[in-house]
N, C-alpha and C positions, 0 to 999 in steps of 0.2 A: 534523421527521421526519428519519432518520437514512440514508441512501443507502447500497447496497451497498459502495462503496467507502471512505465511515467508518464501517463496520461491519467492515470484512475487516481496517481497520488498528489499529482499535482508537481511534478520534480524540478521544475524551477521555479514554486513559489516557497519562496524564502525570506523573508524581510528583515527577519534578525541576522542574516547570513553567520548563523550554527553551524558548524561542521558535525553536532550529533542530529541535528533535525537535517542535513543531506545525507547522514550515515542512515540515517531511520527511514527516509523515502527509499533511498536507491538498495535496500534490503528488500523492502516491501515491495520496489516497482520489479525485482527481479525473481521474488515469490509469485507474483501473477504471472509475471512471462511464463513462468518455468510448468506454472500451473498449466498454462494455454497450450504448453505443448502436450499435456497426458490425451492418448487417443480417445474422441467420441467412439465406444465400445456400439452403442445403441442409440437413439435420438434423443430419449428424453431425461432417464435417471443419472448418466454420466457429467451427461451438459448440466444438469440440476447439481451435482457437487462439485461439478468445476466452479461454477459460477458462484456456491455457495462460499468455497473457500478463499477465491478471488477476492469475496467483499470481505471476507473476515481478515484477508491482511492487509485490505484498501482499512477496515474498522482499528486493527491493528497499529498501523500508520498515523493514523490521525489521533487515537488516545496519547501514544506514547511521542508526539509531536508536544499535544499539549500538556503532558506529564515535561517533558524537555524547555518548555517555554513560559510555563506557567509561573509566576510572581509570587513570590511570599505573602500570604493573608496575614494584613496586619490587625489583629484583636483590637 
């Protein structure tokens, strides 16, 4: 079964099969999990920085994927 958090990072897509771009999702897919469990306190402003911080390691994730995979610019 697949958790919201490798679902949001995408945890089996890999095509360069990296072991630092699997180290980088499954960091990330377990920062959202970990996230998902802090208790809704109230309906609305809890859910608003759960959700906010969820995407900032889903954003998190995907920079430092393509910081991990990105090619040499050649001048």
């Amino acid at each position: 079964m697949t958790t919201k958090g490798e679902y949001r990072v995408g945890i089996s897509f890999n095509p360069s099969k990296s072991e630092m771009v699997d180290r980088i999702k499954q960091l990330a897919a377990e920062a959202i999990d970990l996230i998902e469990t802090i208790p809704d306190h109230d309906e609305g402003e809890i859910r608003r920085l759960k959700a906010q911080a969820q995407t900032c390691a889903e954003d998190a994730a995907m920079w430092a994927v393509k910081a991990a995979t990105k090619q040499a610019w050649e001048k």
